[in-house]
C-alpha positions as CSV (number, residue, x, y, z in Angstrom):
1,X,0.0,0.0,0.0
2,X,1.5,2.7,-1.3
3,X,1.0,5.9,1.7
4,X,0.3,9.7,0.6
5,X,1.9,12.5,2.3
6,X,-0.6,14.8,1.4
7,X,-3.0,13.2,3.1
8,X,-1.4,12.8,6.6
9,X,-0.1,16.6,6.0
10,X,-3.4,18.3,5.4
11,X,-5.2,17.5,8.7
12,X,-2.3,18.8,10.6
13,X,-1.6,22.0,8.9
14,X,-5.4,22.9,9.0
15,X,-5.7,22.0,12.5
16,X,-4.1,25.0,13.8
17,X,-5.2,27.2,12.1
18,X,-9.0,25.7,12.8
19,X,-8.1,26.1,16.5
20,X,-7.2,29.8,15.7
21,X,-10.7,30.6,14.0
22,X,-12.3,29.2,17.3
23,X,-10.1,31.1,19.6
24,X,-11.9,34.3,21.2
25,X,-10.6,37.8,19.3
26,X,-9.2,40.9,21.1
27,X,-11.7,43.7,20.5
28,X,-10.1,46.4,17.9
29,X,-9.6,49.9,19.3
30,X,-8.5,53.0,17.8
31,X,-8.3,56.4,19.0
32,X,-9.4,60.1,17.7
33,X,-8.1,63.4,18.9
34,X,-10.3,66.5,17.2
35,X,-8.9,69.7,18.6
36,X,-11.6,71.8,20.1
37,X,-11.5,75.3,20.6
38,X,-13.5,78.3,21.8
39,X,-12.6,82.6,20.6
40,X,-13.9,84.3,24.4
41,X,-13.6,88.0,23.2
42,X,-15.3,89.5,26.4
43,X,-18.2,90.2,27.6
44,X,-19.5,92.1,25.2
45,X,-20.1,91.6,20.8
46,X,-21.4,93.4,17.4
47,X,-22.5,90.2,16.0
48,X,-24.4,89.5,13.1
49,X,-28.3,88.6,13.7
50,X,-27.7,85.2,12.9
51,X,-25.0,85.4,15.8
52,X,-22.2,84.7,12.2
53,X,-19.0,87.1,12.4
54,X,-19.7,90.4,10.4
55,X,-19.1,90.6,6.6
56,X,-16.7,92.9,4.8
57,X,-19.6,95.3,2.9
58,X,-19.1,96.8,-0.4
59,X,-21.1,99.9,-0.9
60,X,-22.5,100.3,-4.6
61,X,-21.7,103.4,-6.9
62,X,-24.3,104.9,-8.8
63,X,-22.7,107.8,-10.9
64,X,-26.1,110.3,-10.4
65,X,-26.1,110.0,-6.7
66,X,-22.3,109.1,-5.5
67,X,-22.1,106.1,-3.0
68,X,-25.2,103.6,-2.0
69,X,-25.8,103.0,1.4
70,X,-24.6,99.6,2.2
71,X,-26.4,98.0,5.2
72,X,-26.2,94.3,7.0
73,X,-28.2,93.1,9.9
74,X,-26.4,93.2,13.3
75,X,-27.1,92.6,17.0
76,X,-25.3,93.5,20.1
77,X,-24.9,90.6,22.6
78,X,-24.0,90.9,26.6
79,X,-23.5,88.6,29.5
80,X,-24.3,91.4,32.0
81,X,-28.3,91.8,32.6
82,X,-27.7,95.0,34.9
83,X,-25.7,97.4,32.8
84,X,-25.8,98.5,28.8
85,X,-23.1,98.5,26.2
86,X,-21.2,102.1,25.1
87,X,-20.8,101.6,21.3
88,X,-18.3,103.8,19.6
89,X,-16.3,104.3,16.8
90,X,-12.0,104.3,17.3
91,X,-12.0,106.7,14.2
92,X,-14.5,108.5,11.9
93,X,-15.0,106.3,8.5
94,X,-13.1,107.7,5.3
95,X,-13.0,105.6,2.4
96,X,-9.8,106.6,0.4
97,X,-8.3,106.2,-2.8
98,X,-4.8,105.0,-2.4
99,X,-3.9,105.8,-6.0
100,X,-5.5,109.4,-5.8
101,X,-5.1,109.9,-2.0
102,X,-8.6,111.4,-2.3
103,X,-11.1,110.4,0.1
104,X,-14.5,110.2,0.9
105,X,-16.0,110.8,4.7
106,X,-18.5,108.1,5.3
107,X,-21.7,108.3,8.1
108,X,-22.0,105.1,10.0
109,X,-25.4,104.5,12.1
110,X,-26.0,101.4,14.3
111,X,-30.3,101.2,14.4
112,X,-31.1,104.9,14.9
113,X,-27.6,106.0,16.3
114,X,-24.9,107.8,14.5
115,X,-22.0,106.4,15.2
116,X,-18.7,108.2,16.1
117,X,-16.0,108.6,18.6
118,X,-18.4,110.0,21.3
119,X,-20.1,106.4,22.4
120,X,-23.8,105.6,22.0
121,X,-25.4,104.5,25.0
122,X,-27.6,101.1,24.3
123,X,-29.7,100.4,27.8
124,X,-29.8,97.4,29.5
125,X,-33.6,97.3,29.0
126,X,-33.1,97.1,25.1
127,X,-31.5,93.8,26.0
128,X,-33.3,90.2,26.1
129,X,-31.8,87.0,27.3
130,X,-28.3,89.0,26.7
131,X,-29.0,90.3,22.9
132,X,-30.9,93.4,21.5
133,X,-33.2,93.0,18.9
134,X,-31.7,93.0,15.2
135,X,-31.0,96.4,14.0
136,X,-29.1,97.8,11.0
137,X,-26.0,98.7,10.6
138,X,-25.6,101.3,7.8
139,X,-22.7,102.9,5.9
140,X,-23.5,105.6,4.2
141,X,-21.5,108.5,2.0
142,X,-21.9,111.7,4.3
143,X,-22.3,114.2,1.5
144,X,-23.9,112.4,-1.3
145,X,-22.4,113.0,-4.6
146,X,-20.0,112.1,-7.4
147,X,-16.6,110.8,-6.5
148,X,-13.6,110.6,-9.1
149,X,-12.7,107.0,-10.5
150,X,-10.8,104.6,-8.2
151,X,-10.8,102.2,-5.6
152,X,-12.0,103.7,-2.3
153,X,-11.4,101.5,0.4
154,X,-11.6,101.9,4.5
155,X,-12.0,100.1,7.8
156,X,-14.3,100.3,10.4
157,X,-13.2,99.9,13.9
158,X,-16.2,99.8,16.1
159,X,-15.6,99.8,20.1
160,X,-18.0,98.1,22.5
161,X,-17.8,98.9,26.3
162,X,-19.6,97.4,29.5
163,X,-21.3,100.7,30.3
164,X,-21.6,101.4,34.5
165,X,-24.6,103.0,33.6
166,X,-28.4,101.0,33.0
């Protein structure tokens, strides 16, 4: 009888690896690190009414009537129920032409209020649950009228202060 190694061979090769498939597995872990992080300005913020950061505005030219009025909604929010928010500009707005160095004063008005260096009180009462209602915010040419050709560019810098007062 003639005796096959192949056949005595199989068995014990496939045996181990049988007793591996029954064996119990290791759970698989893995790990995931997301960086969280959180901008905490203060206690105070000009945000826009869908509580977004403030867009860049572009005002419109209309060669009969000099600069559109360019307006986005805004809101001011608070963490202090007892006191209102000073609003204030650090500079009056001039849009200038850096190739012409001519420039344009520009009105800036935050709901009713003009905006300028003197701050604009906003009472506490005009806040609710820490946010007034939206209101505009509107640039505006001062003197309407024509302007020469070019690219008139400025930047807003609008200060908010915990008032003392109500």
């Amino acid at each position: 009888m003639k005796f096959s190694s192949k056949f005595l061979l199989g068995p014990l090769f496939l045996a181990p690896l049988m007793a591996m498939a029954d064996a119990p597995q290791s759970p698989a872990t893995a790990t995931a690190s997301i960086n969280v992080s959180a901008e905490v300005a203060g206690s105070v913020a000009l945000l826009s009414a869908d509580s977004n950061h403030l867009s860049d505005m572009q005002l419109q030219y209309s060669p009969a009537k000099g600069l559109e009025e360019a307006k986005q909604s805004v809101k001011i929010a608070t963490n202090d129920s007892t006191h209102g928010v000073d609003v204030s500009l650090v500079e009056p707005l001039k849009l200038t032409d850096s190739a012409s160095n001519k420039s344009v004063d520009m009105t800036v008005l935050l709901g009713s209020k003009v905006l300028g260096t003197p701050s604009q009180h906003f009472a506490a009462a005009q806040f609710n649950n820490g946010e007034t209602q939206p209101m505009d915010l509107i640039i505006k040419q001062t003197k309407p009228g024509t302007l020469d050709a070019g690219n008139y560019e400025g930047r807003l810098n609008i200060v908010l202060t915990q008032s003392t007062n109500t």
